[in-house]
C-alpha positions, 0 to 999 in steps of 0.5 A: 538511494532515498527513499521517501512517502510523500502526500499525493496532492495536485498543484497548478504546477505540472511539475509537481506531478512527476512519474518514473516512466515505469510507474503504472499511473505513467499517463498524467490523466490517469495518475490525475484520476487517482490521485482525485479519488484519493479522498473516497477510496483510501484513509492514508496513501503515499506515493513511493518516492526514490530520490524524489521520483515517485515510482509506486503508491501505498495506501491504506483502506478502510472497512469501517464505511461498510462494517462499524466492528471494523473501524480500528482496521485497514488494509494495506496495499501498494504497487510499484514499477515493476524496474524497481521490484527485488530491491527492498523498495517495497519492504522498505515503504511498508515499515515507514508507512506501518510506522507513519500511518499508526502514528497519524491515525492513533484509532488503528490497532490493527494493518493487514493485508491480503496477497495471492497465494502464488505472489511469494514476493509480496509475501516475503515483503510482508514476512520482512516488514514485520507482518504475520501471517495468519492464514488462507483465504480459500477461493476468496478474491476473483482476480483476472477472471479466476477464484484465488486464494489469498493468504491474510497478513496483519500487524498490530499497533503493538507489535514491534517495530523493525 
């Protein structure tokens, strides 16, 4: 299996937008949507590509558009077609995009990323690639309708690599 982050970019060829069926911008409008607004929402983002099949995103974001003390951070994020979870795809993708994105963006010092408390695959994901985990966010985020706590990971620049 090979895996590749390959740029999000629209063509006039309809082939060039290819989606595992699985993938949760499955429906072309939808994934032609994202992938538009990619520009406004994120700093770096990356499709997740197995034998060049994109089946999820990665992206980071920035805060630096609202809050000028923190333009040397972002906030990792990423989503994969649920077929592919518990294969190491993800780990996998954060350390190439850990990788990828301080080397393109030589401003960032520090990656970090926010998960639910109660989703221990994304925490392992995290722990793998490499990330630290430095603590509980309590009833930070609403998600589904209630008040979560997320846990924060971050991997600096200057940490090592795996």
């Amino acid at each position: 299996m090979r895996l590749s982050l390959i740029s999000l970019e629209l063509s006039g060829n309809s082939n060039s937008f290819n989606l595992s069926p699985n993938f949760a911008l499955g429906i072309k409008d939808d994934g032609i949507n994202f992938i538009q607004n990619i520009p406004t929402k994120f700093i770096w983002c990356r499709a997740i590509c197995l034998n060049d099949r994109a089946i999820g995103c990665i992206s980071l974001s920035s805060h630096s558009k609202h809050d000028e003390t923190r333009k040397k951070s972002a906030e990792l994020g990423y989503v994969l077609a649920s077929k592919y979870w518990g294969k190491g795809i993800v780990t996998r993708a954060v350390k190439q995009a850990v990788k990828v994105a301080f080397g393109e963006l030589p401003h960032l010092e520090r990656i970090e990323a926010l998960v639910d408390v109660q989703n221990i695959g994304s925490q392992r994901v995290l722990e793998k690639a490499g990330f630290q985990r430095e603590g509980l966010l309590r009833k930070y985020i609403l998600l589904k309708g209630k008040t979560t706590d997320m846990f924060i990971f971050s991997f600096l620049s200057t940490d090592p690599q795996l």
